[in-house]
DRENGUDO-429720 format. One line per 3 residues: number of its first residue (from 1); for each residue x, y negated, z negated of C-alpha. Coordinates in nm, 2 decimals. Layout:
NUM> X:Y:Z  ...
END
This chain:
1> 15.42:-11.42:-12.33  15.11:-11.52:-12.56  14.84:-11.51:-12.25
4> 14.85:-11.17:-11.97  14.71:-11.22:-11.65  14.34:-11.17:-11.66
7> 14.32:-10.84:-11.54  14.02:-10.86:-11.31  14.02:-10.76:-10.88
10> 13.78:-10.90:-10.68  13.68:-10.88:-10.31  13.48:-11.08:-10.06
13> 13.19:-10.98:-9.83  12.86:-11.07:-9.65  12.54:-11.03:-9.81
16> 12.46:-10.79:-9.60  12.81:-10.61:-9.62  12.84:-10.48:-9.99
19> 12.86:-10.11:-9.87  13.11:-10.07:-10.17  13.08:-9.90:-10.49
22> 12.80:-10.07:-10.67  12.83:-10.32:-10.98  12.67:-10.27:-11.30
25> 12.46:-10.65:-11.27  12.40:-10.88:-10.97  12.41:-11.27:-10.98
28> 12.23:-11.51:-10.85  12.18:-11.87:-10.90  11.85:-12.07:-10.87
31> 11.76:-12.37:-10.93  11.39:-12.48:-11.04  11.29:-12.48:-10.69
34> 11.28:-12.14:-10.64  10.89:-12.12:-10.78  10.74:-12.28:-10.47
37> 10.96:-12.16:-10.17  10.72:-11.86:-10.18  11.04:-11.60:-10.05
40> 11.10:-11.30:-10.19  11.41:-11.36:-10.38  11.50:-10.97:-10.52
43> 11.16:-10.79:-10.51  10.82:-10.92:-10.59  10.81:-10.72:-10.94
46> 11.13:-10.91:-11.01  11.05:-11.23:-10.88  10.71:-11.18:-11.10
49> 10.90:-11.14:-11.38  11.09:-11.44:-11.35  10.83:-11.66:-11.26
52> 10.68:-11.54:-11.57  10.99:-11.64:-11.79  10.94:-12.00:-11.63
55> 10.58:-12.00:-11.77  10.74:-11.88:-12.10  10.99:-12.15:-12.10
58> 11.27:-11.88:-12.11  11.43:-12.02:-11.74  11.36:-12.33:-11.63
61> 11.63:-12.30:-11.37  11.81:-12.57:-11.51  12.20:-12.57:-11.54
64> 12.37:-12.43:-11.88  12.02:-12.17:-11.81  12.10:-11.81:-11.79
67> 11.85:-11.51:-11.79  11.91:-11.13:-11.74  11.66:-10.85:-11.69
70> 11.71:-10.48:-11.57  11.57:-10.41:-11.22  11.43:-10.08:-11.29
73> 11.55:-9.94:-10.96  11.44:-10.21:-10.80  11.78:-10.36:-10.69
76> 12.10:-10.12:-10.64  12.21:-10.30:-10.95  12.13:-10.18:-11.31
79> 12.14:-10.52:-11.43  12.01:-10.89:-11.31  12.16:-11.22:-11.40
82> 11.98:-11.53:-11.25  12.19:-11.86:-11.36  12.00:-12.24:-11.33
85> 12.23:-12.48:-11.17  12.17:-12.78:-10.94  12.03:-12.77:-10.61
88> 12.30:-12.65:-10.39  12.55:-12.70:-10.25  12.65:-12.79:-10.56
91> 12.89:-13.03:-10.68  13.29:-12.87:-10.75  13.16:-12.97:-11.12
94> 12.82:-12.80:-11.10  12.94:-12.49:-10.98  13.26:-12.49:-11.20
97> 13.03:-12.54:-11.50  12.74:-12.29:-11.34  12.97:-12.02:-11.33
100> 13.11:-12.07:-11.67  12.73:-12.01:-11.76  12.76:-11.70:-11.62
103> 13.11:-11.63:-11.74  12.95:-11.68:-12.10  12.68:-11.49:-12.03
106> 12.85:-11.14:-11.89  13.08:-11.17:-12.20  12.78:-11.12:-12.40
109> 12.65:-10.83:-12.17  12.99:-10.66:-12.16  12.96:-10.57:-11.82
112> 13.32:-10.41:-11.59  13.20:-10.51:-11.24  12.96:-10.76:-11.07
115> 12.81:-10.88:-10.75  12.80:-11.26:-10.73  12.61:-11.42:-10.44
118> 12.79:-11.72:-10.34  12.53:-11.99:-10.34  12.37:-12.12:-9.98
121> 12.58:-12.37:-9.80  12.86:-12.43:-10.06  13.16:-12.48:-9.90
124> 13.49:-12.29:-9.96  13.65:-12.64:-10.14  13.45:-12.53:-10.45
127> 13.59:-12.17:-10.43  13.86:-12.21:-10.71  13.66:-12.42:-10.89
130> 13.40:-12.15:-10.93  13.67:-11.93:-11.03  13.80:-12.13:-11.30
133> 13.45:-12.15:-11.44  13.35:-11.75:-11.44  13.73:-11.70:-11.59
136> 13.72:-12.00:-11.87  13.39:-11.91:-11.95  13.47:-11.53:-12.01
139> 13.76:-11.67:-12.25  13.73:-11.62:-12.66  13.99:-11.72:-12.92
142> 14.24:-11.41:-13.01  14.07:-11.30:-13.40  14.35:-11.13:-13.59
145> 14.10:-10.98:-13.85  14.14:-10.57:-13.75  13.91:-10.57:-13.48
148> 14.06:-10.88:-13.22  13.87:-11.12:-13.04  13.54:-11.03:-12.82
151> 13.74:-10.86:-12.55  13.59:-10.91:-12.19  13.58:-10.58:-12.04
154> 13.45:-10.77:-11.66  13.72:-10.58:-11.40  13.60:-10.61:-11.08
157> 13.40:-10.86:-10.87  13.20:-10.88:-10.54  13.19:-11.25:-10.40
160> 12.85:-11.21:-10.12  12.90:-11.51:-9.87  12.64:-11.60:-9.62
163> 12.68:-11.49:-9.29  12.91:-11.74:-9.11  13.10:-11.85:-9.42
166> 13.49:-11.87:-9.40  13.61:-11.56:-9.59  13.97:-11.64:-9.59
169> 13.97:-12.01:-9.69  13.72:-11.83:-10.01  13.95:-11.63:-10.08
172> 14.26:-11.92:-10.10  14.05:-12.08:-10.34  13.97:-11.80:-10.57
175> 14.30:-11.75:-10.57  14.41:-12.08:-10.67  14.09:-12.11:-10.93
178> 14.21:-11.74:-11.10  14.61:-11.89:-11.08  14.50:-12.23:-11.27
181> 14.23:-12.03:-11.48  14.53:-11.82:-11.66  14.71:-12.13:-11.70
184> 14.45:-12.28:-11.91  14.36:-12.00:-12.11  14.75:-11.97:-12.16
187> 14.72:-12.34:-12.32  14.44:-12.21:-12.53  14.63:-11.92:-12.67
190> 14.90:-12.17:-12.75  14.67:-12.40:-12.92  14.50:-12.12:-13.12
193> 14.78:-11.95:-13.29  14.83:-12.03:-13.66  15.11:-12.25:-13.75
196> 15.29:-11.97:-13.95  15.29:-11.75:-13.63  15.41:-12.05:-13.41
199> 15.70:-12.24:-13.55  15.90:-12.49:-13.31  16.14:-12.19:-13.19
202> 15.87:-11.97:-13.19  15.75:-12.18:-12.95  16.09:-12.28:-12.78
205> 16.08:-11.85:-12.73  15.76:-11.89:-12.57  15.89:-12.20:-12.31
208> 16.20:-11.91:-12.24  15.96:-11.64:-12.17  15.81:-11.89:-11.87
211> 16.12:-12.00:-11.78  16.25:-11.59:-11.72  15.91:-11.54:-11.55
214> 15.90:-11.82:-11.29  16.31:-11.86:-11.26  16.32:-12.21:-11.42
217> 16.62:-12.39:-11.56  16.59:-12.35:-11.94  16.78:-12.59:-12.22
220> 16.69:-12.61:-12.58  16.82:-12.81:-12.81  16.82:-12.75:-13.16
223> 16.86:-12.91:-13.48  17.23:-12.90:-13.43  17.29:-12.97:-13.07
226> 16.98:-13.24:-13.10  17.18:-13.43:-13.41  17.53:-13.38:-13.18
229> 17.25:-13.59:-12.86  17.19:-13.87:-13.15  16.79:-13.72:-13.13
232> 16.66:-13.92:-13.48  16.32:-13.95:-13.37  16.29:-13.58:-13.37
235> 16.50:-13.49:-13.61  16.34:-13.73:-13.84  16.01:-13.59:-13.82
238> 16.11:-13.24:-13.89  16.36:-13.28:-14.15  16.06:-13.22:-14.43
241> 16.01:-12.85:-14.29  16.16:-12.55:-14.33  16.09:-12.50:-14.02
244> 16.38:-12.65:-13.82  16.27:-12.88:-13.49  16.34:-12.81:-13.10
247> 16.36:-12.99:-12.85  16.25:-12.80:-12.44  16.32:-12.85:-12.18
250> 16.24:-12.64:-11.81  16.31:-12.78:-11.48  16.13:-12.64:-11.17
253> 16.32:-12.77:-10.82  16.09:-12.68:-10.59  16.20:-13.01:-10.36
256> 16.57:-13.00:-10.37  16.63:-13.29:-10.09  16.38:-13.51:-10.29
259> 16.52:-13.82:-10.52  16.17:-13.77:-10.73  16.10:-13.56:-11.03
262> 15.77:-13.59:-11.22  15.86:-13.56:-11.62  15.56:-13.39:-11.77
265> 15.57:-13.50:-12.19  15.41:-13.30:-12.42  15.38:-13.38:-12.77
268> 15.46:-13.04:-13.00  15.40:-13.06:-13.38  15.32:-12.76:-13.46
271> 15.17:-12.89:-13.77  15.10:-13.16:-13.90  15.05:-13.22:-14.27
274> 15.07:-13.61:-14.24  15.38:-13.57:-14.43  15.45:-13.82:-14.69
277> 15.13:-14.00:-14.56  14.95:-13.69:-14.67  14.58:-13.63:-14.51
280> 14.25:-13.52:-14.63  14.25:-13.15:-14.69  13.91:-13.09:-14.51
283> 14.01:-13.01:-14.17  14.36:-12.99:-14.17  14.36:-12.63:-14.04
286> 14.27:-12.79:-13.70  14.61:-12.95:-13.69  14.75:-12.64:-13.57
289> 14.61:-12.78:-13.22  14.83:-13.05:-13.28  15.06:-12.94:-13.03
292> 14.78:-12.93:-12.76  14.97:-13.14:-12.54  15.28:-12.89:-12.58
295> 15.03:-12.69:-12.45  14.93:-12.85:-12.18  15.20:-12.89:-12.02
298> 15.35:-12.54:-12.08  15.04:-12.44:-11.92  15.06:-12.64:-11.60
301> 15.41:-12.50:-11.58  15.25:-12.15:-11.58  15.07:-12.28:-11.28
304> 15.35:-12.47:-11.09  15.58:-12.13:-11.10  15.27:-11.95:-10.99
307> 15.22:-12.18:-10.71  15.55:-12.30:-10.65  15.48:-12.63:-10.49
310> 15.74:-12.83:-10.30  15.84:-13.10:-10.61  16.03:-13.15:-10.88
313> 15.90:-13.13:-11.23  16.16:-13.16:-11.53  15.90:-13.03:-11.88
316> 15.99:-13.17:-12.21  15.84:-13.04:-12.56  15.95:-13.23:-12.86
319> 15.88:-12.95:-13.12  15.86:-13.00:-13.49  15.69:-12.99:-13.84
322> 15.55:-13.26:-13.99  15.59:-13.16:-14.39  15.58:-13.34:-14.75
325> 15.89:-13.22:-14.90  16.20:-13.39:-15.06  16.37:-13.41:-14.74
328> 16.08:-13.56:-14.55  16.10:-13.92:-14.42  15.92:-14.18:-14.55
331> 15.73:-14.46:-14.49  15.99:-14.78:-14.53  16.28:-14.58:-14.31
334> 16.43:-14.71:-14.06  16.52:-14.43:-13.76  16.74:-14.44:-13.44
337> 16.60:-14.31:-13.17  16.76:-14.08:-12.91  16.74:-14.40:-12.68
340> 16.95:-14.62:-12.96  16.65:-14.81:-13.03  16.51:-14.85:-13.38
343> 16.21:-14.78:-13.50  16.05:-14.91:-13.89  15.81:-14.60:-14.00
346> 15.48:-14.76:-14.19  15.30:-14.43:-14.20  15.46:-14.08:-14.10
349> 15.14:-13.94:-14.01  15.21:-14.17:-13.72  15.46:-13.88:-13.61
352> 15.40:-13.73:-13.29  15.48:-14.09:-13.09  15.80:-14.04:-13.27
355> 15.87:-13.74:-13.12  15.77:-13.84:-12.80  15.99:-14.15:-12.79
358> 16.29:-13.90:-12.77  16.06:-13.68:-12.56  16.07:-13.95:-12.28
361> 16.41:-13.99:-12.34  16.50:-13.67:-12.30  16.32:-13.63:-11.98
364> 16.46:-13.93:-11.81  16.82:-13.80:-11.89  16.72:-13.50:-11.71
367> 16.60:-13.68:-11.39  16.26:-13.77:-11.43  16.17:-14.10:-11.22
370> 15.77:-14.02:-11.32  15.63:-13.96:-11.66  15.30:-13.83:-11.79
373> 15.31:-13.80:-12.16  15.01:-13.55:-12.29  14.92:-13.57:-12.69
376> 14.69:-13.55:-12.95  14.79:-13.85:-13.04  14.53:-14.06:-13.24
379> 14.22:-13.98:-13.39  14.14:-14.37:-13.27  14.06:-14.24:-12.90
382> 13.76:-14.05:-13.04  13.60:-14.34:-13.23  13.60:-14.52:-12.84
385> 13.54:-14.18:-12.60  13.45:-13.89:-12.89  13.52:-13.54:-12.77
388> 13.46:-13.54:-12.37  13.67:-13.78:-12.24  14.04:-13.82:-12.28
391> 14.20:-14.17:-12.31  14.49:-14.25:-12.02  14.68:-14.57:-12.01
394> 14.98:-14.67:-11.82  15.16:-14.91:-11.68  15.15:-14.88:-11.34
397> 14.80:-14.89:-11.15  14.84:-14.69:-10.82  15.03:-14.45:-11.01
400> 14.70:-14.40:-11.28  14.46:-14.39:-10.96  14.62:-14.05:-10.81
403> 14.63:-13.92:-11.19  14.22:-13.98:-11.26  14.18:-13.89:-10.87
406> 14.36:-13.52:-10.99  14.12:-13.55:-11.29  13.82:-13.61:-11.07
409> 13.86:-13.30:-10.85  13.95:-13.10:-11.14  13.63:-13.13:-11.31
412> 13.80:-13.30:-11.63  13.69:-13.69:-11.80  13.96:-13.94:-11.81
415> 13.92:-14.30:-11.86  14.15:-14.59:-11.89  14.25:-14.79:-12.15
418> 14.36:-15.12:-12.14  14.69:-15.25:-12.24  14.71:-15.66:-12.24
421> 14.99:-15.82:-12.34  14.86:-15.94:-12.64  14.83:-15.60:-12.80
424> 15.20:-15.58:-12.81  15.20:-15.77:-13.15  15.04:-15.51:-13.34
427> 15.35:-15.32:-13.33  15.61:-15.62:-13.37  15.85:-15.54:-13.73
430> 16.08:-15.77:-13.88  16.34:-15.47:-13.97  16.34:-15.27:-13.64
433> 16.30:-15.27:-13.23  15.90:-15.15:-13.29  15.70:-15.02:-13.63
436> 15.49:-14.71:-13.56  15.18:-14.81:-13.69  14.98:-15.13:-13.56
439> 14.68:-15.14:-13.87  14.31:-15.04:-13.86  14.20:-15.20:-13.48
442> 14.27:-15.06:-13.17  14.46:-14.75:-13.32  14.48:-14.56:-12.96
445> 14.61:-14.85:-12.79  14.89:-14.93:-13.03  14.97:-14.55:-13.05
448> 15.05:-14.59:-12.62  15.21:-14.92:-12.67  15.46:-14.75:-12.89
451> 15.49:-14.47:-12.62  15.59:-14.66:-12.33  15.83:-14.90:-12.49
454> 16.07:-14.54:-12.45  15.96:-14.54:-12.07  16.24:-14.75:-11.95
457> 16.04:-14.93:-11.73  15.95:-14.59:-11.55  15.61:-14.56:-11.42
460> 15.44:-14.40:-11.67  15.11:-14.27:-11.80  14.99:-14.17:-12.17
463> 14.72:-13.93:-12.17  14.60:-13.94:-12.53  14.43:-13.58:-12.59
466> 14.31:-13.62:-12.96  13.94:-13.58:-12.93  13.94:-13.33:-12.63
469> 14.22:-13.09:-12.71  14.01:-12.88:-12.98  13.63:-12.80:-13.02
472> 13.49:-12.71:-13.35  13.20:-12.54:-13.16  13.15:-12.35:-12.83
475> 13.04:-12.62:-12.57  13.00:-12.48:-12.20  13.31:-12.25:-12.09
478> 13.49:-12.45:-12.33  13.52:-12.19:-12.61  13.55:-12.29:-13.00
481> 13.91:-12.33:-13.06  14.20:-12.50:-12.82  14.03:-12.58:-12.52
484> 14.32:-12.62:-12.26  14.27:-12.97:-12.16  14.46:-13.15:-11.88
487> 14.55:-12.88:-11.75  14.38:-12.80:-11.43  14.45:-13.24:-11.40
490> 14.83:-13.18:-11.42  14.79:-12.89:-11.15  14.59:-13.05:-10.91
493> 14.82:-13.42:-10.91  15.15:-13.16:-10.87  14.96:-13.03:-10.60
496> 14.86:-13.38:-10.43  15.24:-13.50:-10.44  15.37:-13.21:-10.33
499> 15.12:-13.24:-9.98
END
């Protein structure tokens, strides 16, 4: 598989407890308050110092704030770390983003061991969050120039709870945090590699590699056995490639006497040239990430065999390239889908809801009764959220309020879209069942109309990923590159069903 196991051990004590083998840097977090409490906080030389950085400017205390100093003997540690964040407890999202501060920041220091002081008064709930943060934040995007990415070398941790503090419910939740951590930084890897290193069956290779790991049913389809289903939609799309599509497919029964099965959808071009509809050159080498909901889902099937919560969840990847060539499809065709319905193609750079109609298709056939479609669908949804939030519509209410509950306690934006009636002539054709293009206005909107008319009436929810899924710039523990999105989401709803 793309992404090992982060290979870090950690261990849980009091503050007063940490007889062990010392780390090379402690870590603390303060907010701005610390100036007047008038305590000493590591020894007054130290505490001098720091106040002096505040005069300076340097720490202010504030989150996204991180400062390190040696302690000249001072502390049993070579090396402080002192982290702003919010006055605690904190917030699951302040701490998750706190200790992605100082997941960033002991990348940087390349230090093998640390001891972190749990924060006053938070309570064991945000444990995995606070793992997810120090692990994400550590993460950087594989470099295949000779010397690889900025390795973290960070091995072994110290968690220092305050006396009273419930050591085994901690350690639970770290667990859980460092389980769903490699599960996002497995979507990342996904989402980084190049496009000529990760072809449909590359990728298809990569779905069996999970499915061996974790004991899940396995079925690929491919360009053969996919024509043989009557797949057009896919088949369509990829036909301009030399690259030939896939279709995956993993099932995970971890609820046997249960009628329900959640279909997780996840849209996976591995590029996407626009085909025939050709885009701009600048910035096409992001579309590699254009199978970052491929990725996401992959990922939260990483955590589900980790886990192994008591549902069913039946994964679908629609694989492909989209490619100019004199195969490619073109805008004027008229395709069968695997369902039987037709669709009339107006731009083929309009692909991956293509792909996703026999996506849903697929996953229905295979027992899903619940769909969540994740794709980087539109570049629409950015021009109404930009790069923080992702866009969800659906069509079924109660079944969107569990999903942006998951989102909530998992720290990620998601915000609905509507979907009124009268939207549903935008994508009305003359020729076919649906066209996949609905014009200039309300481009993310049409883009999910087009998705759920393959729902069959299932409840269903679009999660349209196309201005989260990739940053062009480091931005909290969310490093340049894929950034693993709708992940930790997907977990934590598995999780709430499966209560």
């Amino acid at each position: 598989m793309l992404w090992t196991d982060w290979d870090i051990t950690w261990r849980i004590v009091g503050t007063k407890d940490n007889d062990g083998e010392r780390a090379d840097i402690r870590v603390r977090f303060e907010d701005a308050s610390f100036l007047g409490r008038g305590e000493v906080l590591f020894h007054p030389l130290l505490d001098d110092a720091l106040r002096d950085l505040y005069g300076r400017e340097a720490f202010q205390g504030k989150p996204g704030e991180a400062v390190s100093m040696p302690t000249l003997g001072y502390l049993p540690q070579p090396y402080l770390l002192v982290a702003g964040c919010e006055r605690a407890p904190m917030s699951t999202k302040a701490l998750r983003g706190a200790a992605g501060t100082v997941g960033n920041k002991l990348l940087g220091l390349r230090v093998r061991s640390a001891d972190i002081v749990v924060p006053a008064g938070q309570p064991a709930s945000s444990a995995a969050a606070f793992m997810e943060g120090l692990l994400l934040g550590l993460y950087r995007r594989d470099s295949l120039a000779a010397g690889g990415r900025e390795q973290a070398v960070l091995t072994r941790l110290t968690f220092l709870l305050e006396e009273g503090a419930d050591a085994d419910a901690w350690q639970e939740g770290l667990q859980l945090g460092y389980r769903t951590a490699n599960a996002v930084c497995y979507a990342r890897e996904l989402t980084n590699v190049p496009s000529n290193r990760l072809t449909p069956e590359l990728l298809a290779r990569e779905a069996r590699s999970l499915a061996d790991r974790y004991g899940f049913d396995c079925k690929i389809y491919d360009e053969r056995t996919a024509a043989a289903e009557g797949m057009g939609g896919l088949l369509a799309v990829g036909m301009g490639s030399a690259n030939p599509p896939r279709m995956i497919v993993l099932n995970y029964r971890g609820n046997p006497g249960s009628d329900q099965t959640l279909g997780l959808i996840g849209k996976g071009i591995t590029f996407d040239t626009g085909g025939i509809s050709l885009k701009k050159p600048e910035g096409m080498e992001e579309m590699i990430s254009d199978m970052g909901g491929s990725a996401a889902v992959l990922g939260a099937m990483r955590a589900i065999g980790e886990l192994k919560p008591r549902a069913n969840v039946v994964m679908v990847v629609p694989a492909a390239e989209n490619m100019p060539s004199g195969s490619a499809f073109k805008p004027g065709d008229v395709l069968t889908t695997y369902s039987g319905q037709t669709v009339e193609v107006l731009n083929t750079d309009a692909e991956g809801r293509i792909v996703l109609a026999d996506g849903l298709t697929t996953a229905i056939r295979h027992g899903a009764t619940k769909l969540i479609d994740v794709a980087t669908l539109t570049g629409a949804v950015m021009h109404a959220l930009g790069d923080l939030t992702t866009g969800a519509f659906t069509n079924e209410q109660s079944f969107m309020a569990n999903v942006i509950h998951a989102s909530s306690h998992a720290g990620e934006y998601v915000w609905q879209l509507p979907m009124h009636p009268e939207y549903d002539r935008l994508l009305k054709s003359d020729v076919a069942d649906v066209k996949n293009h609905g014009g200039a206005w309300a481009g993310a909107i049409a883009g999910a109309l087009f998705v759920r008319h393959f729902s069959e009436g299932k409840p269903w929810i679009h999660l349209d990923i196309g201005g989260t899924a990739w940053m062009w710039s480091d931005r909290g523990f969310e490093s340049k590159g894929g950034t693993g999105v709708i992940v930790r989401t997907l977990v934590e709803y598995v999780r709430m069903i499966a209560i």
